[in-house]
Each structure stands twice: as structure tokens, then as C-alpha cells.
C-alpha positions as CSV (number, residue, x, y, z in Angstrom):
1,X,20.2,7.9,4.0
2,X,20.1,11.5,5.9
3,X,16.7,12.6,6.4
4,X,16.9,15.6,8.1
5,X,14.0,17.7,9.7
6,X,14.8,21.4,9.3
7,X,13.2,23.4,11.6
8,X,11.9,26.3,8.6
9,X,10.9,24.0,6.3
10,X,8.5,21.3,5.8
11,X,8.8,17.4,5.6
12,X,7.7,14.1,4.6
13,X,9.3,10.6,3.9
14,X,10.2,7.7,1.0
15,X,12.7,6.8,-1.2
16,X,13.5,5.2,-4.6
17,X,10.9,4.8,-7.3
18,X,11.0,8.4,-8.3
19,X,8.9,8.8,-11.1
20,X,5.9,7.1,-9.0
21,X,6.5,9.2,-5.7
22,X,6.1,12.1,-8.3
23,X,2.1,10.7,-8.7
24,X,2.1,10.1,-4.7
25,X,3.1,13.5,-4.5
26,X,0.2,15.2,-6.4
27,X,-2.3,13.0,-4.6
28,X,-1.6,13.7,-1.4
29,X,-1.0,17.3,-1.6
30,X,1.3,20.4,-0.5
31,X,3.4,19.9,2.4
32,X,1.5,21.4,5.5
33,X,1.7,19.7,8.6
34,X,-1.3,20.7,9.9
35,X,-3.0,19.6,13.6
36,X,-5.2,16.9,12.8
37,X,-6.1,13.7,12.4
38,X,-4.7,11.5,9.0
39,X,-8.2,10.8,6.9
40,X,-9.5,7.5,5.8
41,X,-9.1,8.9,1.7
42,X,-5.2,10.0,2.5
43,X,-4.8,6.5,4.5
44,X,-6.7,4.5,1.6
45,X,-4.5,6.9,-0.9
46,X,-1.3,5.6,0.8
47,X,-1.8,2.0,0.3
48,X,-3.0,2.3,-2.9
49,X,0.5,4.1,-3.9
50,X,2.5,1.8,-1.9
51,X,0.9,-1.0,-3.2
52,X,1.5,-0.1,-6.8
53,X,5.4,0.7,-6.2
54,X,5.4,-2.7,-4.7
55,X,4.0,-4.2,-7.8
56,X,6.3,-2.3,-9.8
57,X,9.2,-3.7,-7.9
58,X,7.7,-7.5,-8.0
59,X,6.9,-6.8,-11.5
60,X,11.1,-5.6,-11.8
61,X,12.7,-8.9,-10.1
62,X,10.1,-11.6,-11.6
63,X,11.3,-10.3,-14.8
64,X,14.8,-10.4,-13.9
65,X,14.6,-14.1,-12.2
66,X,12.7,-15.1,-16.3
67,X,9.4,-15.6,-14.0
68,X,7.4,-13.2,-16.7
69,X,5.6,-10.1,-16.2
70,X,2.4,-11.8,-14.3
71,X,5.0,-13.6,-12.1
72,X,4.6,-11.0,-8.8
73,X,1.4,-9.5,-9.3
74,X,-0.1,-11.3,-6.1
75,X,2.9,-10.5,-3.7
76,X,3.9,-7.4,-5.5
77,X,0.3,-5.6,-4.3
78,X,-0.1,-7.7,-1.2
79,X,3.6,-7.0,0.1
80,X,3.5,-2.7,-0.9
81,X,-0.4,-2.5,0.3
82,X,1.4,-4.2,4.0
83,X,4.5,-1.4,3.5
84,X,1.8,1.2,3.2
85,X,-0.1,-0.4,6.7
86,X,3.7,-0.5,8.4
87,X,4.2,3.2,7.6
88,X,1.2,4.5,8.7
89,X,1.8,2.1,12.1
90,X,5.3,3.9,12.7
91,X,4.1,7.3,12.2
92,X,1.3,6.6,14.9
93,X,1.9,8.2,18.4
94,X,2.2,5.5,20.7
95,X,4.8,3.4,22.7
96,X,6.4,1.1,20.1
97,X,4.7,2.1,17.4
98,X,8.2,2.2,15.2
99,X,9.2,-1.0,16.1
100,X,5.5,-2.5,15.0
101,X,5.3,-0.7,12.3
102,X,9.0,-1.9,10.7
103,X,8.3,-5.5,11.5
104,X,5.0,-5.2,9.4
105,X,6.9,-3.4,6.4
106,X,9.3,-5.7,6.7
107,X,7.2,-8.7,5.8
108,X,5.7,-6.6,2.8
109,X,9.4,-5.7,1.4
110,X,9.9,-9.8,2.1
111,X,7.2,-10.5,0.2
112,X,8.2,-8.6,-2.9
113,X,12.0,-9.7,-3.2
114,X,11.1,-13.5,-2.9
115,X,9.4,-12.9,-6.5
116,X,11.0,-15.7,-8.7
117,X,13.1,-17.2,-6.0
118,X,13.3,-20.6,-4.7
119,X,13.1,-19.4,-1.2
120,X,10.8,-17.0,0.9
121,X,12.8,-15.6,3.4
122,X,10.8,-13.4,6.3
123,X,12.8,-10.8,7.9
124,X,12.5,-8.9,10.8
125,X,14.8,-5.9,11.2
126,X,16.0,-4.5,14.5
127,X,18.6,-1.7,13.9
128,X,21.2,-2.5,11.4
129,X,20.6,-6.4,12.0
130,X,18.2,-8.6,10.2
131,X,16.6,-12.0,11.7
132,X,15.4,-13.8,8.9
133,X,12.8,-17.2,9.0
134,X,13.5,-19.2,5.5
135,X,10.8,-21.2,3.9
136,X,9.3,-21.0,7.5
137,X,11.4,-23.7,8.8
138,X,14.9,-22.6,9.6
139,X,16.4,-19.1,11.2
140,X,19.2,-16.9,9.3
141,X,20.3,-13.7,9.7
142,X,22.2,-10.4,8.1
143,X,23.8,-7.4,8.9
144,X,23.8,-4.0,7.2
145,X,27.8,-2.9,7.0
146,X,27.1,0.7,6.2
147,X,24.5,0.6,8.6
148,X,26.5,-0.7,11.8
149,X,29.1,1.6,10.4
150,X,27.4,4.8,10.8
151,X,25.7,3.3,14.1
152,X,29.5,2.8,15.6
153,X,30.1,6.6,14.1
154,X,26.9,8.0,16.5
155,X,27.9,5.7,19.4
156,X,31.8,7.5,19.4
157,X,30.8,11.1,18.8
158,X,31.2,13.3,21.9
159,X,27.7,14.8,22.7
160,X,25.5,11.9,21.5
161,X,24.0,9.0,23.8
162,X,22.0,6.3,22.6
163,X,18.5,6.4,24.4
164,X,17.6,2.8,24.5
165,X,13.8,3.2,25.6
166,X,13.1,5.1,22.4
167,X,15.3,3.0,19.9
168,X,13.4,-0.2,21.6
169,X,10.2,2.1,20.3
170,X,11.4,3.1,16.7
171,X,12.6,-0.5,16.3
172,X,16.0,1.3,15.5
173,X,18.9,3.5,16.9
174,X,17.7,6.3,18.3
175,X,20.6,8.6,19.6
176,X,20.4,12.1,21.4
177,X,22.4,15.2,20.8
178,X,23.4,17.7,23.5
179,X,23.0,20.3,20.8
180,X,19.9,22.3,20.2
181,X,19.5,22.2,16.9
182,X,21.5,20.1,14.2
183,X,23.5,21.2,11.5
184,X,22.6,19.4,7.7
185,X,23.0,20.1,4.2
186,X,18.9,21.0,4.6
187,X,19.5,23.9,7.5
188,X,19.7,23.7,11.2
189,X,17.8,20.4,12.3
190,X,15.7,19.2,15.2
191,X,16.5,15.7,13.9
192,X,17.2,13.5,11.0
193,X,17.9,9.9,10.1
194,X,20.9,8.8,9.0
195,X,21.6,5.3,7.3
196,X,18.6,4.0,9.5
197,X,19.7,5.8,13.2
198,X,17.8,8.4,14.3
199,X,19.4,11.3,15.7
200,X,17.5,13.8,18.2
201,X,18.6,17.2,19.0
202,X,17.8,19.1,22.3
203,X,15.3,21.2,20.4
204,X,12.9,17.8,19.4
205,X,12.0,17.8,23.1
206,X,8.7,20.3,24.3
207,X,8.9,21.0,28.1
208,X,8.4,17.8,30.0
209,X,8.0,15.4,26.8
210,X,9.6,12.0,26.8
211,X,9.1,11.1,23.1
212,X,9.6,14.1,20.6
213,X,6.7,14.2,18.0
214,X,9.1,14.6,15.5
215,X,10.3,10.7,15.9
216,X,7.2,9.5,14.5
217,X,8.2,11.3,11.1
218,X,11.2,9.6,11.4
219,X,10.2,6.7,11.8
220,X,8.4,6.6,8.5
221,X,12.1,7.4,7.0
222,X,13.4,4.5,8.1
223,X,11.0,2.3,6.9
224,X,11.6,3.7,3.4
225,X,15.0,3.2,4.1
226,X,14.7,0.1,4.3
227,X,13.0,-0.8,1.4
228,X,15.2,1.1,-1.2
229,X,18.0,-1.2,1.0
230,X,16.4,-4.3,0.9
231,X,14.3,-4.3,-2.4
232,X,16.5,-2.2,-4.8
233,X,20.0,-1.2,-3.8
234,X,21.0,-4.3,-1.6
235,X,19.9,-7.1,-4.3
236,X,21.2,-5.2,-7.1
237,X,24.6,-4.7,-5.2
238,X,24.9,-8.6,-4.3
239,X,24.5,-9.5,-8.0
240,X,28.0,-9.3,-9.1
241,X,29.4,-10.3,-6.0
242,X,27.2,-13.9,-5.8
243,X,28.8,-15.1,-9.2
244,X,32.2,-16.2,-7.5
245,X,32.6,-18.4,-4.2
246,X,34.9,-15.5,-2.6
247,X,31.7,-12.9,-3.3
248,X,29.3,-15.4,-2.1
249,X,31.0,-16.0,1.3
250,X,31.2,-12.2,1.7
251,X,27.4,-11.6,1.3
252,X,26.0,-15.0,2.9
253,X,25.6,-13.1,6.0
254,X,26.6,-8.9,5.4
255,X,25.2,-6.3,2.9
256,X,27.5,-3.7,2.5
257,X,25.1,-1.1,1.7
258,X,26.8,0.9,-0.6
259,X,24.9,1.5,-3.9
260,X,22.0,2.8,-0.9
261,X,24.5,6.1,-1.2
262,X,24.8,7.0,-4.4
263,X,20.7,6.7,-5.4
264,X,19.5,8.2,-2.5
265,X,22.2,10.9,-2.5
266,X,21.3,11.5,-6.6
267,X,17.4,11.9,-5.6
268,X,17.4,14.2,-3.3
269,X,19.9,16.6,-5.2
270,X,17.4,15.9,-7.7
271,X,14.9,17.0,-6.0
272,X,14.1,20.0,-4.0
273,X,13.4,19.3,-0.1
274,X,9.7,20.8,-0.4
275,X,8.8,18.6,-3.5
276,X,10.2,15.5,-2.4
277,X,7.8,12.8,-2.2
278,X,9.4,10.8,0.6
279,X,8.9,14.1,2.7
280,X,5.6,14.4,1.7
281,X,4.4,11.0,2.7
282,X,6.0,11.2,6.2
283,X,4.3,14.6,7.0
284,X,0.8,13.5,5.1
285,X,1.3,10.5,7.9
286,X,1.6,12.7,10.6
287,X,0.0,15.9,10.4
288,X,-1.5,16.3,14.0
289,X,2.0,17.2,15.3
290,X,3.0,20.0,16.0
291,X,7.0,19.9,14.8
């Protein structure tokens, strides 16, 4: 949902699990986006925290799907430990790093919400859009509503252009404002993301800079985007829906995305913007820039 980056206060990136982002929070520290390099503890620290909200969520649907509470041990760790890797692949400062970084999350968030089912479905996000392989054999695919919603939204407002060489990098929509600074319930804004499009404001850009250092951090939101989307809010959503033929023909091929709002929108009014633990892992990801 809206992750904004004010440009007086700090910020860092994740979503959902609140109660375990709380732990994440006090392990990897205060907010301080400091110039240097990530360390091999906070890195191995990451994982570790990732991996155990995977587990969690494994844990969740195998009991759920009457597969026990042993049922997703394996892929629970294996699939959060590969979140934690795709995060820290987004947030690093190079040429598609974004895109590489969502594809490997994805297969972790895959991993986790095939717990107890018949079918392992791989998918591989690329803005609102989903290409999925099934059981390795056959190709399907889904589409976000909400998502291509608010993407149609940024691609009709006057002042904002899509910049397709950095949405190619960020593995999403990446759109630029004409404004320096952007306006968000947070304060004024150098950029934010916004049901999994990035928006870029005039004042993201140094003097002769192509790619903002700030779109690294937001990169890392969309990852967790996507898994409170795809592991929690989506699959929770479809539930109803699925038990009639009309509801199943709805969702073969569209989530509509709209229990995302409401949990996202609850933790961070929860939850003030220096103490939130999403923030805190986006800017403990990326501390040597200068934003």
C-alpha cells in the first residue's frame, strides 16, 4: 500500500506479521540511515527474521489445508530465508537489481502458500501481472485488480510519466512526478509506493543522477507488498469467493486485492512511521544512501 519517503523523517520497509516485525524491529536497531555498507550480522539477522515469518505463515496455511503443524516447516524456512535474500537483492544499487530481487522473493512467497496444496505454483511478478509455472509443467497467469487499477490511476494523472528503464529495473511501475516533493499523509515526499508502483518526485533525483538512491528503498516495499498480497490478504480474500462456480470463474485468473487495504491501512495507523518495522528493514537494507 502507500509507502511514502518523507523527506524529515526516517524509513524502512515490510508489512503484515506485526507482532514479529515488532522483534525484527529491536534487532536491527533505531532508524538511522547511515553511509555504509549493510554488515554480514544485520544481513544474517534479516534472513533469520524472514525466515521465521515465513515459517509462521507455512505453519498458518498447513493448518488451515488439515496438513498439521509440522506440515510447512521445510518450505516455510526455506521460502522466508529466499524472501529475506530477494530483499536484500532489491535494495542493492545496481541496474536491475529490483527486478532480480522480486523474482527471487517471489519463489520464496511461492514456496510458502503451496503448503498443503495439491499444486506448487511458481510465480514470477512483473508489475501488477503474475506469470505462474504449475507443478513445473504448464504456464498460468494472474492479475492484481487493485493493482492495475491504481497503475491506470498514475498512467492518467497530469504531471506523471512512466519511466520505463527504471520500472524494467525495479521489476515494477516506476512513474515520475513533475513535482518536487510529494504530498502524503507522512509529510512532503521524495517518493513512495503505492499498491506496488513506485512514484518518484523531482526532488529523488541528485544533480546528474539517473536512478535515485531512494528507489532501492522502495524497492524493498514492494517486495513486502507482495507478500502480505500473495501469502495473507489475497488467499484469505479468494476463500469465500472459490466456494461457488460464479466466484471461482471470477478469481481463476484476477485477485482483486482488496482486503491488502484495510490490514495495511490498520498497521500503519497502528503504528507510528519511526517505529514501524517495515521502515526499519528497508533502511537497515540500505544505509549507505544518502536519501
Amino acid at each position: 500500500m502507500l509507502r511514502s519517503h518523507p523527506i524529515t523523517a526516517y524509513h524502512l520497509s515490510s508489512k503484515g506479521h506485526v507482532a514479529v516485525y515488532y522483534a525484527a524491529a529491536l534487532l536491527l536497531g533505531p532508524v538511522t540511515p547511515a553511509l555504509a555498507q549493510v554488515s554480514t550480522s544485520m544481513r544474517v539477522q534479516d534472513i533469520g527474521i524472514n525466515a521465521a515469518i515465513g515459517l509462521a505463515t507455512a505453519t498458518a496455511w498447513s493448518v488451515v489445508r488439515g496438513r498439521g503443524l509440522t506440515g510447512g516447516v521445510r518450505r516455510g524456512l526455506l521460502g522466508g530465508a529466499a524472501i529475506g535474500v530477494g530483499r536484500q537483492v532489491a535494495a542493492s544499487p545496481f541496474s536491475g537489481s529490483g527486478f532480480t530481487g522480486r523474482e527471487i522473493s517471489a519463489v520464496g512467497i511461492s514456496l510458502i502458500t503451496s503448503v498443503g496444496s495439491s499444486h506448487l505454483r511458481l510465480s514470477f511478478p512483473v508489475g501488477p501481472v503474475e506469470i505462474q509455472l504449475v507443478d513445473g509443467r504448464t504456464f498460468d497467469w494472474r492479475v492484481n485488480a487493485t493493482d492495475a487499477v491504481a497503475a491506470v490511476i498514475n498512467f492518467a494523472r497530469a504531471g506523471t510519466r512512466l519511466d520505463a528503464g527504471l520500472s524494467l529495473s525495479s521489476g515494477t511501475l516506476v512513474f515520475r512526478d513533475k513535482r518536487i516533493a510529494l504530498h502524503t499523509a507522512s509529510g512532503e515526499a521524495t517518493a513512495f509506493e503505492f499498491f506496488e508502483s513506485i512514484t518518484l518526485a523531482r526532488g529523488a533525483f541528485h544533480e546528474f543522477e539517473r536512478v535515485p538512491n531512494v528507489l532501492f528503498h522502495e524497492n524493498v516495499h514492494v517486495l513486502q507488498d507482495d507478500f502480505l498480497a500473495d501469502a495473507v490478504a489475497n488467499p484469505v480474500e479468494s476463500a469465500l469467493p472459490n466456494r461457488t462456480e460464479i466466484g471461482r470463474r471470477i478469481t481463476r485468473h484476477i485477485d482483486l486485492g482488496l482486503l491488502f487495504l484495510p490490514i495495511n491501512g490498520i498497521a500503519n495507523s497502528l503504528i507510528p512511521y519511526t517505529s514501524r518495522p517495515w521502515e526499519r528493514e528497508a533502511y537497515a537494507l540500505t544505509p549507505r544512501h544518502n536519501y
